[in-house]
C-alpha positions as CSV (number, residue, x, y, z in Angstrom):
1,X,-39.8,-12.4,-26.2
2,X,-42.0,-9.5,-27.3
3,X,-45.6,-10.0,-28.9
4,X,-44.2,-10.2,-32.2
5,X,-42.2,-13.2,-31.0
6,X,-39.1,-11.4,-31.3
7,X,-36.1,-12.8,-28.3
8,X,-35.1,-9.6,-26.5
9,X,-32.0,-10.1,-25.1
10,X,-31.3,-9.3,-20.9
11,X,-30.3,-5.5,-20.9
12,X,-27.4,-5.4,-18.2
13,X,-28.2,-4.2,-15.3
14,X,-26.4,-1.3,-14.2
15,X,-24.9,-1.3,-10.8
16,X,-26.2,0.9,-8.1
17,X,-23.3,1.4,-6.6
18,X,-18.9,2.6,-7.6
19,X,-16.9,0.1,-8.2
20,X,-13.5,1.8,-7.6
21,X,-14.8,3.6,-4.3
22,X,-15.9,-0.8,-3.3
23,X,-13.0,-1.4,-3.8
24,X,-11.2,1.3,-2.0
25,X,-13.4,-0.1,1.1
26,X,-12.5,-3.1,0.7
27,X,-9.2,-2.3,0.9
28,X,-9.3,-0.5,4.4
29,X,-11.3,-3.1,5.9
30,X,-8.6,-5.5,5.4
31,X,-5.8,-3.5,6.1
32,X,-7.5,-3.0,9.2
33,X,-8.7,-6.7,10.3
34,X,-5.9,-8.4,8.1
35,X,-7.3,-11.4,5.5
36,X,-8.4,-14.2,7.7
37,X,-10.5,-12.1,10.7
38,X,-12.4,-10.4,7.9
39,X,-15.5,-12.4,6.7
40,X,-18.4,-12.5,4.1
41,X,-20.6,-10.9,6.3
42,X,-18.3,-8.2,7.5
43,X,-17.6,-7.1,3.9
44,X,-21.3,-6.8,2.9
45,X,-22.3,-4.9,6.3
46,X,-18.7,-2.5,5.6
47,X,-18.9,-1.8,1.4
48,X,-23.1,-1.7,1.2
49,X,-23.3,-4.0,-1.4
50,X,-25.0,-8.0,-1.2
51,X,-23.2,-11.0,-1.4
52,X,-23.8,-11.5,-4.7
53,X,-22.9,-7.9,-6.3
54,X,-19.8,-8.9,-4.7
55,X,-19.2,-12.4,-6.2
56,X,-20.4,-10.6,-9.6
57,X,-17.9,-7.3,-9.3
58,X,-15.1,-8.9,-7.8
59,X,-15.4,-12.8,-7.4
60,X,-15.2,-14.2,-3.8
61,X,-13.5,-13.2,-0.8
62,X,-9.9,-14.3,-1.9
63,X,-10.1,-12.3,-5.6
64,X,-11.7,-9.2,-3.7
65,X,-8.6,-9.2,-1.1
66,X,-6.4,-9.6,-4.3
67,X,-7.8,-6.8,-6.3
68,X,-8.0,-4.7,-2.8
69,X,-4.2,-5.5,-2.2
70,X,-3.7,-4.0,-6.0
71,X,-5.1,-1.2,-5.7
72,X,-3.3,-0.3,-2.0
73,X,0.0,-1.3,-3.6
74,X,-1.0,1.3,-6.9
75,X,-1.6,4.1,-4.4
76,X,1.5,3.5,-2.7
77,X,3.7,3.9,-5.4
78,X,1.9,7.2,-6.9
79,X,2.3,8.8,-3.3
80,X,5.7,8.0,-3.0
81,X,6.3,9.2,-6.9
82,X,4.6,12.2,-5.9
83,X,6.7,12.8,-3.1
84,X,10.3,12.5,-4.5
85,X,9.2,14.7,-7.5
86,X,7.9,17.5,-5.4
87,X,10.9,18.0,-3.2
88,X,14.8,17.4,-5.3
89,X,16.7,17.5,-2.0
90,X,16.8,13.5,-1.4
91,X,17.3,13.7,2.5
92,X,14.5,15.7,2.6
93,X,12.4,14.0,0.5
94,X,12.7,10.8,2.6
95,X,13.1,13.1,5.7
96,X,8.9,13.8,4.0
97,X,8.4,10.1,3.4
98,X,8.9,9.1,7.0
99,X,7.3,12.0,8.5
100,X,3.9,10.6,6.8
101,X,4.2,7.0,8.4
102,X,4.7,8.6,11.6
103,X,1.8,11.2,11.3
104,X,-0.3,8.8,10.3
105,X,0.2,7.5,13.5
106,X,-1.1,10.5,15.1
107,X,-4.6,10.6,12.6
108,X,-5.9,7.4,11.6
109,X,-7.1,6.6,15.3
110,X,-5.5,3.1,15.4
111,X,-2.4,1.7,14.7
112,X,-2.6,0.1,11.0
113,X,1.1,-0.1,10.3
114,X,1.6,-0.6,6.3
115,X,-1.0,-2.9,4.5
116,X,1.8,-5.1,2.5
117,X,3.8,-5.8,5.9
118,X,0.8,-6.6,7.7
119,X,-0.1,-9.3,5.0
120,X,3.7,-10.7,4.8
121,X,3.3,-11.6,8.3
122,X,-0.5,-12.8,8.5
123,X,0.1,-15.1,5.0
124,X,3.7,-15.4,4.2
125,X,5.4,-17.9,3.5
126,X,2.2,-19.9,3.7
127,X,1.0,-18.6,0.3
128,X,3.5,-18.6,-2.3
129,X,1.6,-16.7,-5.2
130,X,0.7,-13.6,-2.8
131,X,4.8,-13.6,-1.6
132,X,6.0,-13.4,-5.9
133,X,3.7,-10.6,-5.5
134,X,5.4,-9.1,-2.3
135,X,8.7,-9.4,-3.8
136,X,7.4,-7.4,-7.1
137,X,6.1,-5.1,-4.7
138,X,9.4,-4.4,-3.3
139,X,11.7,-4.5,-6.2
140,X,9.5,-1.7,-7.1
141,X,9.4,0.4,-4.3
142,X,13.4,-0.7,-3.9
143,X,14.1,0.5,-7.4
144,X,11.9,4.0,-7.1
145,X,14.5,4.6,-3.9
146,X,17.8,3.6,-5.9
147,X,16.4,6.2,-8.7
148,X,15.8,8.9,-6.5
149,X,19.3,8.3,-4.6
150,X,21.0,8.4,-8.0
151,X,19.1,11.0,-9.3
152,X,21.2,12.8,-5.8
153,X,24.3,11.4,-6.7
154,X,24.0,13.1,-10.3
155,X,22.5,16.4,-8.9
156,X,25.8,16.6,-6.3
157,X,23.2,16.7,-3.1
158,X,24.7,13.0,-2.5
159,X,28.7,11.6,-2.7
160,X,29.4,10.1,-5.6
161,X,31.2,7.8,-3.5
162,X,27.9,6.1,-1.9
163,X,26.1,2.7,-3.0
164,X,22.6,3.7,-4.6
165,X,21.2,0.1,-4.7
166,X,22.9,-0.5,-1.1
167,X,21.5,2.8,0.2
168,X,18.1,2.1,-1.5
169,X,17.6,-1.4,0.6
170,X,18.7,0.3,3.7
171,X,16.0,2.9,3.4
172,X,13.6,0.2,2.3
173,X,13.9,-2.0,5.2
174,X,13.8,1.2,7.6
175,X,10.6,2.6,6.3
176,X,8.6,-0.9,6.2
177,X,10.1,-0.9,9.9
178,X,8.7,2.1,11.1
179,X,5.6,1.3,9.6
180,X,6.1,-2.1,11.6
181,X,7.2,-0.1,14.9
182,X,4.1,2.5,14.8
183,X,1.3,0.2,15.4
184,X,3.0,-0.4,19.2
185,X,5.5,3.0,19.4
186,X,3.4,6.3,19.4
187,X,6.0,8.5,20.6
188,X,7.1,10.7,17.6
189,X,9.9,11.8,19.2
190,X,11.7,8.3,19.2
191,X,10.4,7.5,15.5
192,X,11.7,10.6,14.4
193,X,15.1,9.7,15.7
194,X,15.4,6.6,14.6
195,X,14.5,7.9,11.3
196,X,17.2,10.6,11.7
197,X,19.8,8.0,12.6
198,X,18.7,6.1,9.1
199,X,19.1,9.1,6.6
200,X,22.3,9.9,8.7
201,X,23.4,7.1,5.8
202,X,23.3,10.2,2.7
203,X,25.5,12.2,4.7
């Protein structure tokens, strides 16, 4: 109230800090230490922010690991988007897919493996809203495979002959392994062979 009487209402207070980079923080720390072995106090000390700019940004720990889980599974699918429109030879293409995990392995220091594996087996099947959202997750990814494969089938770099949906869960279930594999295997030459043995399924 001002000296005429008059209620001014609370301004907002604007936040001192970037939401989307927070959250991109977030996300790292708990692909790195996994849901349960990250705490309160490690995600203030990690983002910079209090407690209570993060209950008011994000809600609590559980909603913040939600939103961070999102945004990792957004990112995914734009990089892997990115990658099968930049190169229209599929082999190769995946040939570029798989040569990320496995060079990741080489420059992130430690062994992360893939942030949606890593939560299937620290809170699957125990929590049945967060495994609808891991099967979305790979329907998605699943059906951005099939597309590509087809879209090599209809370009004649792929036999007409071959099973795009059968293919596209093959490839699937090899590249969430490798990222599995590459937190305990480090020696590129193997991953690249097994990889090399999995594509051998265009030819």
């Amino acid at each position: 109230m001002n000296t005429f009487g008059t209620v001014i209402p609370d301004m907002p207070r604007t936040k001192q800090f970037n939401e989307a980079e927070v959250l991109h923080k977030a996300m790292e720390l708990f692909w790195e230490k996994g849901f349960h072995a990250t705490s309160m106090q490690d995600l203030v000390n990690h983002l910079g922010i209090n407690r209570a700019s993060i209950y008011d940004t994000y809600g609590g720990k559980n909603e913040l690991f939600d939103k961070a889980f999102q945004n990792y599974r957004t990112i995914s699918l734009a990089s892997l988007k990115s990658i099968f429109d930049s190169e229209s030879d599929v082999k190769k293409g995946f040939r570029k897919l798989f040569q990320m995990v496995i060079d990741d392995v080489k420059t992130q220091g430690c062994q992360k493996g893939c942030f949606v594996v890593n939560t299937i087996t620290e809170l699957v099947p125990g929590d049945t809203v967060l495994l609808e959202k891991l099967k979305q997750n790979a329907a998605n990814t699943e059906g951005l495979f099939e597309q590509y494969i087809q879209r090599g089938i209809d370009d004649g770099h792929i036999d007409a002959s071959k099973n795009p949906k059968a293919i596209a869960f093959t490839l699937f279930t090899l590249f969430s392994g490798l990222r599995v594999t590459s937190k305990v295997e480090q020696n590129s030459k193997k991953l690249n062979e097994m990889v090399e043995v999995g594509l051998s399924i265009l030819d």
